[in-house]
C-alpha positions in Angstrom: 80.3 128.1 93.3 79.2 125.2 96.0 81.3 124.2 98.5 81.2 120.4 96.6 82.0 122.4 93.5 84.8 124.0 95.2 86.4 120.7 96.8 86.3 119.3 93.0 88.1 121.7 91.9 90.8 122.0 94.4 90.8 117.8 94.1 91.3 118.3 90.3 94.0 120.3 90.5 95.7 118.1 93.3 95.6 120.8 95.8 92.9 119.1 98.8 94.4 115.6 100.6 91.2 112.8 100.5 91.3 110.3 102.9 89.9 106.8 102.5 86.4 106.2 102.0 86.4 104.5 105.1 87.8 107.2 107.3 85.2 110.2 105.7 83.6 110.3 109.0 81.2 113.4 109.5 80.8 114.3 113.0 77.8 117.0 112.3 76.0 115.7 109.0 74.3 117.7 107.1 
């Protein structure tokens, strides 16, 4: 399982905290 795949999953079951569009600021993109 991806990481992506991962972060759905945890988002699904309400378990990960997303912040505003605005704010998803990556500091090392891939």
């Amino acid at each position: 399982m991806s990481l992506i795949e991962e972060g759905f999953v945890a988002y699904s079951d309400g378990r990960s905290v997303v912040p505003p569009v605005g704010e998803l600021v990556f500091k090392n993109p891939p």
